[in-house]
C-alpha positions as CSV (number, residue, x, y, z in Angstrom):
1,X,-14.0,3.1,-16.4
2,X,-15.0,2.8,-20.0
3,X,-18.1,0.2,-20.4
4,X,-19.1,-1.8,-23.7
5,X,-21.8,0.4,-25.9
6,X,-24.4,-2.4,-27.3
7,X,-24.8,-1.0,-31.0
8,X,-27.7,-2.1,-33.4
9,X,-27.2,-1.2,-36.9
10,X,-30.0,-1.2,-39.7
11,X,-29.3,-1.6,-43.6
12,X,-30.0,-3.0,-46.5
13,X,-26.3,-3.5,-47.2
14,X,-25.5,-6.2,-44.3
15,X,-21.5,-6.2,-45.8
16,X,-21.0,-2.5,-44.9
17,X,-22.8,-3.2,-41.7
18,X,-20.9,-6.5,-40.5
19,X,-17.7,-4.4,-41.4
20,X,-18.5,-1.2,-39.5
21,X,-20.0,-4.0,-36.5
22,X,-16.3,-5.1,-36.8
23,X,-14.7,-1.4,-36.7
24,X,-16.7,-0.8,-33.7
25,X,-15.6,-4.2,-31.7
26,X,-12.3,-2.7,-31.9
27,X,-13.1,0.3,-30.3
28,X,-14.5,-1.8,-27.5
29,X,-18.4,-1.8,-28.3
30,X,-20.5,-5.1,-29.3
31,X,-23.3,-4.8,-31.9
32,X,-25.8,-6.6,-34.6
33,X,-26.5,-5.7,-38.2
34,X,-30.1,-6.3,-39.1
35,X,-31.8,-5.7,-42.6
36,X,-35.3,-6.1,-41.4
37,X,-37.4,-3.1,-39.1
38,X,-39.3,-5.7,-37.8
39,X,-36.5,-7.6,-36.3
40,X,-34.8,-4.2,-35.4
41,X,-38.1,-3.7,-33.1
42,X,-37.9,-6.8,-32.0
43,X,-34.4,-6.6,-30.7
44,X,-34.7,-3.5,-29.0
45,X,-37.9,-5.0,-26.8
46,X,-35.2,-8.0,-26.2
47,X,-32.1,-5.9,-25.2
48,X,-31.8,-1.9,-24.9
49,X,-29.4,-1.1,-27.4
50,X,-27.3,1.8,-26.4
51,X,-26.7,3.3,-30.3
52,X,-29.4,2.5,-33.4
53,X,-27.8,3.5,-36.4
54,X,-30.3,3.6,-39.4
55,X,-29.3,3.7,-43.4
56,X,-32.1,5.1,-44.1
57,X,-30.8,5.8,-47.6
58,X,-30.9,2.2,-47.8
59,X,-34.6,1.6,-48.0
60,X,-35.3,2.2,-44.8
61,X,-36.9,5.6,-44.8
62,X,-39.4,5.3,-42.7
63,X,-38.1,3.3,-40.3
64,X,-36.5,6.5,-37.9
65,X,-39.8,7.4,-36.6
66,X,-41.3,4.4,-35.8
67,X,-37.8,3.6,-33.7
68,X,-37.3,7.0,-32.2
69,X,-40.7,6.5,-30.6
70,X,-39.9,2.8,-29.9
71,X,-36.6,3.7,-28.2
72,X,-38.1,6.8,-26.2
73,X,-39.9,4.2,-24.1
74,X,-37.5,0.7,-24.3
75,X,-34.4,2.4,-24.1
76,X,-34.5,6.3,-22.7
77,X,-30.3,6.6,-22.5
78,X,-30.0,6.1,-26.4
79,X,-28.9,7.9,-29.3
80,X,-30.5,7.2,-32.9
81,X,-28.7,8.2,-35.5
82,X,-29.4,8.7,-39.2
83,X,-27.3,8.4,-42.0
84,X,-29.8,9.6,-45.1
85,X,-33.1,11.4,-45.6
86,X,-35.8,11.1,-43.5
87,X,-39.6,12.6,-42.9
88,X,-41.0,14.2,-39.8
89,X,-39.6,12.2,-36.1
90,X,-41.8,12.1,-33.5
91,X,-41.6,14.2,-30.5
92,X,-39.5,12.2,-27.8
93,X,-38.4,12.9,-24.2
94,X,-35.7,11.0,-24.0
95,X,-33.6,9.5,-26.8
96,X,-31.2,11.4,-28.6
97,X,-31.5,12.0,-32.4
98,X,-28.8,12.5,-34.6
99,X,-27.8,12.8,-38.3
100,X,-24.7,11.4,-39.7
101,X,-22.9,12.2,-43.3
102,X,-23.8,9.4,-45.7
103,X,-20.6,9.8,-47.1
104,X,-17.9,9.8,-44.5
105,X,-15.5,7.1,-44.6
106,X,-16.0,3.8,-42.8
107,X,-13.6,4.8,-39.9
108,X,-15.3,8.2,-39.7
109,X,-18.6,6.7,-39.5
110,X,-17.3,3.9,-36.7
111,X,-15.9,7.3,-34.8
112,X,-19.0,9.0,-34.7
113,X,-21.0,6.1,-33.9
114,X,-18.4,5.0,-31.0
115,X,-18.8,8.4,-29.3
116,X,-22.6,8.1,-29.5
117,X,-22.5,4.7,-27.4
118,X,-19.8,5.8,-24.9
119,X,-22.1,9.3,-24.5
120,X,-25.2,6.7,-23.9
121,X,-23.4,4.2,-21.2
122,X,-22.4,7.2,-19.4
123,X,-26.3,8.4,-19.3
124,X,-27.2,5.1,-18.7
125,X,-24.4,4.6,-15.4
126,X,-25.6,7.9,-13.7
127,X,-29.2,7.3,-14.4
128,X,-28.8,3.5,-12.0
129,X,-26.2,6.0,-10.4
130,X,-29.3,8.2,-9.1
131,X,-31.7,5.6,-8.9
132,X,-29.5,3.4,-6.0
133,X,-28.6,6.8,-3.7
134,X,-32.1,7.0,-4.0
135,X,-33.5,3.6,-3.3
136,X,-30.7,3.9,-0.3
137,X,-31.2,7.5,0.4
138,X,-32.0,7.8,4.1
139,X,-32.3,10.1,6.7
140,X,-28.9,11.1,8.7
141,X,-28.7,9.6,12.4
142,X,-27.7,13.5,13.3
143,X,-25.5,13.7,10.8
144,X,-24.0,10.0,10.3
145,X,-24.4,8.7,7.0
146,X,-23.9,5.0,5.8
147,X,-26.0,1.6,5.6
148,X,-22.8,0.0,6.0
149,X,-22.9,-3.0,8.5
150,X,-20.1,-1.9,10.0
151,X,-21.9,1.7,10.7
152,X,-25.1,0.2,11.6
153,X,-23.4,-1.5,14.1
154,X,-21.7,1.9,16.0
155,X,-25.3,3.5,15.6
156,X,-26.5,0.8,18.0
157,X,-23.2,1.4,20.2
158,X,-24.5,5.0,20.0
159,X,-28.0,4.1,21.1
160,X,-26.8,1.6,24.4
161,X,-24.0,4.5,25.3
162,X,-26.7,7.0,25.2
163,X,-28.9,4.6,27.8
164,X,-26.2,5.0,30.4
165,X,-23.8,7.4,32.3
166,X,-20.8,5.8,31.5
167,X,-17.8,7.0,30.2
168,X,-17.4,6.7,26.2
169,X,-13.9,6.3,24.4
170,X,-14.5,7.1,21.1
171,X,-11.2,5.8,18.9
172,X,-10.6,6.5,14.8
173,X,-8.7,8.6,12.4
174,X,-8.3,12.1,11.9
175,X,-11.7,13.1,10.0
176,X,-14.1,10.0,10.6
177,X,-16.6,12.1,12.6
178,X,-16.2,11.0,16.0
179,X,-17.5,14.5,17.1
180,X,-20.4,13.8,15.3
181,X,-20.6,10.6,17.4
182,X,-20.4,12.4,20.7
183,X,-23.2,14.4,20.0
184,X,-25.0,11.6,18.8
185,X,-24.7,10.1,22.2
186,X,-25.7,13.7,24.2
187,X,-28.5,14.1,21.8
188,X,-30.1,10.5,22.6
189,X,-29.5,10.3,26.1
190,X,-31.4,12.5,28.9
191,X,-29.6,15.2,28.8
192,X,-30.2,16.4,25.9
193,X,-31.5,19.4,27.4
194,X,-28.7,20.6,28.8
195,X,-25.2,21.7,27.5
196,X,-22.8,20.1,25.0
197,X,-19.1,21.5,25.5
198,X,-16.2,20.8,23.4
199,X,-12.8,20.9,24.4
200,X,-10.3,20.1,21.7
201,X,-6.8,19.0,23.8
202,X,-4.2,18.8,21.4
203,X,-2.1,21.8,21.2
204,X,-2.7,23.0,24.3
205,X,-0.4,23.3,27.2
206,X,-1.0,22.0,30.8
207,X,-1.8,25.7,32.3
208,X,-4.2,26.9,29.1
209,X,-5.8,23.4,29.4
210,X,-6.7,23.5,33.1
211,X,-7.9,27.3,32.7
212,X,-10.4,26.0,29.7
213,X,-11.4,23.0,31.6
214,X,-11.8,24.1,35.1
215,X,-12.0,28.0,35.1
216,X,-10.5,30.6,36.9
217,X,-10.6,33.7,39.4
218,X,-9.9,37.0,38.8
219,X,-6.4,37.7,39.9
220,X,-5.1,33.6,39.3
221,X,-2.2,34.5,36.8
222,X,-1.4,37.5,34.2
223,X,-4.2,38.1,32.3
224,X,-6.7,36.6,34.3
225,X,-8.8,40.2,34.7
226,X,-12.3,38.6,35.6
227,X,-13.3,35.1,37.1
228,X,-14.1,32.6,33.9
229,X,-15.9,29.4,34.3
230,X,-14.3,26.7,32.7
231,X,-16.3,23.6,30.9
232,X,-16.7,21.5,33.5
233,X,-19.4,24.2,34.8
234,X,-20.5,25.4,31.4
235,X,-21.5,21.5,30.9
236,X,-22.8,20.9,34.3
237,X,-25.6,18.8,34.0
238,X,-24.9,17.7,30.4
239,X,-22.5,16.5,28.1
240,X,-18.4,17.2,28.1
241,X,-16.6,16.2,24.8
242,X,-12.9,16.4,25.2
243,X,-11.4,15.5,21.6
244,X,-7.8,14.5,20.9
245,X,-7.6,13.3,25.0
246,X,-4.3,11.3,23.7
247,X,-2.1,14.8,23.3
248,X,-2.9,15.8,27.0
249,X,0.1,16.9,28.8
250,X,0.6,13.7,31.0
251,X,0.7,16.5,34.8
252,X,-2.9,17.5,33.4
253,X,-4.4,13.6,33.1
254,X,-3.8,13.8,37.1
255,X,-6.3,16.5,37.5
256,X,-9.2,15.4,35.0
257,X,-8.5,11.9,36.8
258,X,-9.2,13.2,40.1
259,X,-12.6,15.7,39.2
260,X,-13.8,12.7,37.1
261,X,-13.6,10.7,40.5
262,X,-14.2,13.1,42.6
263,X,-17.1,14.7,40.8
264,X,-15.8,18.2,41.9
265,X,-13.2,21.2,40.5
266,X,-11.4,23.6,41.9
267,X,-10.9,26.5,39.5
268,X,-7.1,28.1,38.9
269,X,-6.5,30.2,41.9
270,X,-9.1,29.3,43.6
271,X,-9.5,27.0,46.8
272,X,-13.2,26.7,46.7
273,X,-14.2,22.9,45.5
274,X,-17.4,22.9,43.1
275,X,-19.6,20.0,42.8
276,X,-20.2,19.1,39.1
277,X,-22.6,16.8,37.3
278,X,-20.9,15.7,33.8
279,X,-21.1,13.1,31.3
280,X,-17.8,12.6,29.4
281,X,-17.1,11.6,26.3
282,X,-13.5,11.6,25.0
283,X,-12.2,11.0,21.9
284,X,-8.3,10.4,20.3
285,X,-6.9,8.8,17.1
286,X,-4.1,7.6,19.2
287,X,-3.3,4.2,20.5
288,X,-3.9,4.9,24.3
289,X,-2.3,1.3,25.3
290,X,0.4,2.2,24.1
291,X,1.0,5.5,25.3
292,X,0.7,4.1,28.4
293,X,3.1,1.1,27.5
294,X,5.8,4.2,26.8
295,X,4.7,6.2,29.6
296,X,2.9,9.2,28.1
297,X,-0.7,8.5,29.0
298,X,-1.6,7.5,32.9
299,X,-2.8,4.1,33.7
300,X,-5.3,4.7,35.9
301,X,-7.2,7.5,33.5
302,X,-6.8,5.2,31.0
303,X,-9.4,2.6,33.0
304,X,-11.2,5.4,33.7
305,X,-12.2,6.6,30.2
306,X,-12.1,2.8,28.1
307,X,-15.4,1.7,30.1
308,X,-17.8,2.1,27.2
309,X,-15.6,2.2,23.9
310,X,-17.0,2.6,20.4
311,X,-14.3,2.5,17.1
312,X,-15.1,4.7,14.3
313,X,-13.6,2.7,10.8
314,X,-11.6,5.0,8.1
315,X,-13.5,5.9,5.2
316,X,-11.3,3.4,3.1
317,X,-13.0,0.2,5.0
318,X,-17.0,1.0,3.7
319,X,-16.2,2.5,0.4
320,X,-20.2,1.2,-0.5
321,X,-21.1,4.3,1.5
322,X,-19.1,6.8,-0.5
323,X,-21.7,7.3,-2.8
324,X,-24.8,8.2,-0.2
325,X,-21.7,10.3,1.7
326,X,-21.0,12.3,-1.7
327,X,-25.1,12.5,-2.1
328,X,-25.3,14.2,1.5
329,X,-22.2,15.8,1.4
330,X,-23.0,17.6,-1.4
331,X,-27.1,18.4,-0.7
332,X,-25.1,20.8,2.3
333,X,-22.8,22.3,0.1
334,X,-25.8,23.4,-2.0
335,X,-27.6,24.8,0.9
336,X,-24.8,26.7,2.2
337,X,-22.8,27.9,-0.7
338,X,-26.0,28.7,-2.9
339,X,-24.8,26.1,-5.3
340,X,-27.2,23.8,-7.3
341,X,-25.3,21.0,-8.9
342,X,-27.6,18.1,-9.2
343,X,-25.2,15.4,-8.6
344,X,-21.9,13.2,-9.7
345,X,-21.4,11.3,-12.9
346,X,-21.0,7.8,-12.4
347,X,-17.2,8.1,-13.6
348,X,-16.7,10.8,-11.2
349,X,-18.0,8.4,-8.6
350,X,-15.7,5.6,-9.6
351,X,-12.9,7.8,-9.1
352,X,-13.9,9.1,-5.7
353,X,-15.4,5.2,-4.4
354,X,-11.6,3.9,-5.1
355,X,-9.5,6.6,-3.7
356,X,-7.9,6.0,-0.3
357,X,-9.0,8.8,1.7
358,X,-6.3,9.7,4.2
359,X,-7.7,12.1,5.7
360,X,-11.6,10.2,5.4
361,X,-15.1,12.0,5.5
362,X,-13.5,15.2,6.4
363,X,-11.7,15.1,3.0
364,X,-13.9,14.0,0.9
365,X,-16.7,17.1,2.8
366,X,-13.7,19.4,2.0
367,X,-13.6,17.7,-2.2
368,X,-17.2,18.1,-2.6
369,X,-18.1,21.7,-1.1
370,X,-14.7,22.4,-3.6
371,X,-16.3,21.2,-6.7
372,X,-19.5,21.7,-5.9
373,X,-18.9,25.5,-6.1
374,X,-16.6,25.4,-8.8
375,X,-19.1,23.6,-11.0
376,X,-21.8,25.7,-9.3
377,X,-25.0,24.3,-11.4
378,X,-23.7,21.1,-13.5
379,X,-22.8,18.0,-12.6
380,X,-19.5,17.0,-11.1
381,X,-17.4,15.2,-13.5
382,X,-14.3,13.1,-13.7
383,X,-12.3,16.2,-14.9
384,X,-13.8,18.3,-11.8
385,X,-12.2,16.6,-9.3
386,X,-8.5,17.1,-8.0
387,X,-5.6,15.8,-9.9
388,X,-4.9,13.1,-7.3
389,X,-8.5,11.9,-6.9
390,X,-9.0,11.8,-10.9
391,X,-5.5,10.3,-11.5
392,X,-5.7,6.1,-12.3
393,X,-3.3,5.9,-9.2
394,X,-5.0,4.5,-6.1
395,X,-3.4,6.0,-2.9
396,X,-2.3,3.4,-1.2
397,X,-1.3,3.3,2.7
398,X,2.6,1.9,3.9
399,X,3.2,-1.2,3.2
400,X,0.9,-2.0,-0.6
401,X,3.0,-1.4,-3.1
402,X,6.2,0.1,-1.2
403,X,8.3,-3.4,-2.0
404,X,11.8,-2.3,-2.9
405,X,11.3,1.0,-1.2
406,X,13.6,2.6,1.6
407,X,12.4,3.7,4.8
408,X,12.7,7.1,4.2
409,X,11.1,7.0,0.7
410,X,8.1,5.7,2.7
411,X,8.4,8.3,5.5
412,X,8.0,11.0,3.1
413,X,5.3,9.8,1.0
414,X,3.5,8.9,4.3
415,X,4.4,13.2,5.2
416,X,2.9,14.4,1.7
417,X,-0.2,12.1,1.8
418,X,-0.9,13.5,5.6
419,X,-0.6,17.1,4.0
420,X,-2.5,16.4,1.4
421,X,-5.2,14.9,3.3
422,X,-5.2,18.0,5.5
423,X,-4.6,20.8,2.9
424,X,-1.4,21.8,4.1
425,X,-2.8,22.0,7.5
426,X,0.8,21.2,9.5
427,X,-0.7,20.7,13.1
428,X,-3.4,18.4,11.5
429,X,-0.6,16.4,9.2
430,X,1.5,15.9,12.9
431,X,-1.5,14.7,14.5
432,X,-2.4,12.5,11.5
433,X,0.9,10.8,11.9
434,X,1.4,10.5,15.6
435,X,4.3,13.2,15.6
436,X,5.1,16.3,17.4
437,X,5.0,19.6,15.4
438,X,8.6,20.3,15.3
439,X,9.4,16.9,13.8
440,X,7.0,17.4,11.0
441,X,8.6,21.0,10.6
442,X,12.4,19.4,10.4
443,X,10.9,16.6,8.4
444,X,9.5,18.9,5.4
445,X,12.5,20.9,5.6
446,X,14.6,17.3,5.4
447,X,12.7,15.9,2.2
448,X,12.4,18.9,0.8
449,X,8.9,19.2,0.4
């Protein structure tokens, strides 16, 4: 992400200037040779140079104090540098003083100078860098972060669910923060007060799921040594959250159908019916309509829950949030890990605002808190971040860029960009990709990877 350096140089000799003026617009810098300190002031109060490079050997002795104070105010990201003697500088804040050798050669010189500008963009980038998260810097809507239009628009889907008792579908990808949604919607609504339970569905089988969801009695099956209520009782009255509803076992959907209906559970091994009070929310990164179209989700539940549905986009569609994500993202990893790094270079930012984000804000929390403790109290640069992020490869999903590609060559990039996304985490890739466990495990062991 290299940007121009604007570079004023001040001599006496304007032939060596224009020439090392010419050096310099070939290392990708623009700049002016002046002869006179007046116009040099001038200039700077006209444009903030990034680089003021002054012969002072040249005649112009005098002329480093008067533009290091000059500069301090007009142009705080800048370097001055000095190629002779000079008297006493003022004391500045912000510019940077430094002294070159007279002497060096003309390409030596244009090195040094080169450096300085690309040093003073870069202050320059994450100065504006801090300024906007700041200017834009708002308090979280419990926890959900981004002026997006896109996100403003869920927030007031979040505010109209949390008027009512309906049902909720929330639908997105693996790590956009539909949980965070759900209690969004419990914590605005009236009953606040009361309980927030959180079932996660995936991975469990039909018996384990309807133990968790609607308790059991002492006696109901091995193991069961004490009566346990499940979460429809532990919510009662508030808020249930059942996440990844899409991977519940199809004989299971019959029974949440029938206590969301019926208002009423029976616990495993039990035949006393309990009256329940519960608001559900349910969540999935899976297409329901179609798992009905092939038979693995039911119909009728499926009308049931999509009443009041609220679709969370990937990470990849409001990359202009990244950078107030990556501000609050890492403000927590601070305060948990004990960490102070004050921020992200503007590079570093780059690099993280044009990556694809498989795995989306859950990634990019799990990049940050990363860095953020292996820098531990500097700022994150480009070299801090992982390989993949830093790299000037954009990730890019199936189908950009995969012309001239088999099918399986896409399969297993699609399998290591799912691990990647979920650090090896192999139930997490399986859900990622709308597989079964055992087909990722025959998959890895197929590509090899």
């Amino acid at each position: 992400m290299a940007q121009t350096g604007f570079v004023l140089i001040l001599t006496d000799d304007e032939d060596q200037g224009a020439r090392l003026r010419d050096e310099l617009r070939q290392r990708g810098h623009s700049g002016v040779v002046m002869s006179s300190l007046a116009d040099a002031q001038d200039s700077i109060r006209a444009r903030a140079p990034d680089v003021v490079l002054v012969q002072s050997a040249a005649g112009h002795a005098a002329a480093p104090p008067v533009l290091a104070e000059l500069l301090d105010g007009a142009a705080r990201d800048a370097t001055l540098l000095i190629d002779g003697p000079v008297g006493e500088l003022p004391a500045v804040r912000h510019v940077r003083i430094q002294r070159l050798d007279p002497d060096a050669s003309l390409s030596t010189r244009a090195a040094a100078v080169a450096a300085a500008a690309a040093k003073a963009v870069a202050r320059r980038e994450d100065r504006l860098l801090r300024t906007q998260i700041e200017e834009h810097r708002q308090e979280s809507f419990l926890g959900i972060v981004g002026t997006a239009p896109i996100m403003q628009k869920i927030i007031e889907r979040i505010r109209k669910a949390a008027r009512t008792k309906m049902t909720v579908l929330i639908y997105g990808e693996t790590g956009t923060g539909k949980d965070l949604i759900a209690q969004a919607i419990h914590a605005h609504s009236d009953r606040a007060r009361r309980p927030f339970k959180v079932v996660n569905c995936a991975g469990l089988n039909e018996n384990l799921l309807e133990s968790e969801l609607f308790g059991h009695v002492k006696g109901a099956f091995t193991g069961a040594v004490s009566d346990r209520k499940g979460y429809f009782l532990a919510a009662d009255g508030g808020t249930l959250f059942l996440d990844e509803i899409g991977d519940m076992p199809t004989s299971m959907q019959a029974k949440l159908l029938r206590a969301l209906e019926r208002r009423e559970i029976t616990p495993v091994g039990s035949t006393d019916v309990r009256r329940v009070d519960v608001r559900l929310v349910a969540a999935t990164h899976r297409n329901l309509s179609k798992l009905v179209e092939e038979g693995q989700f039911r119909e009728d539940l499926f009308y049931r829950l999509n009443t009041f549905v609220i679709e969370v986009p990937p990470l990849r569609e409001r990359p202009a949030d990244i950078p107030l994500l990556v501000d609050h993202l890492l403000l927590r990893a601070n305060e948990e890990h004990g960490t102070h790094a004050p921020g992200v270079s503007s590079e570093a930012m780059h690099a993280l605002c044009k990556h694809y984000w498989p795995g989306n804000v859950r990634e990019l929390k799990n990049v940050i808190e990363r860095t953020a403790v292996e820098v531990a109290d500097r700022q994150i640069e480009l070299e801090d971040l992982p390989e993949e992020i830093r790299g000037s490869r954009e990730l890019a999903p199936a189908g950009h860029g995969l012309a001239g590609m088999t099918m399986a060559q896409i399969e297993r990039r699609a399998i290591e960009l799912a691990l990647r996304a979920t650090n090896g985490n192999r139930e997490q890739a399986a859900k990622m990709l709308g597989i079964g466990v055992r087909t990722l495990y025959r998959k890895i062991k197929e590509y090899g990877l």
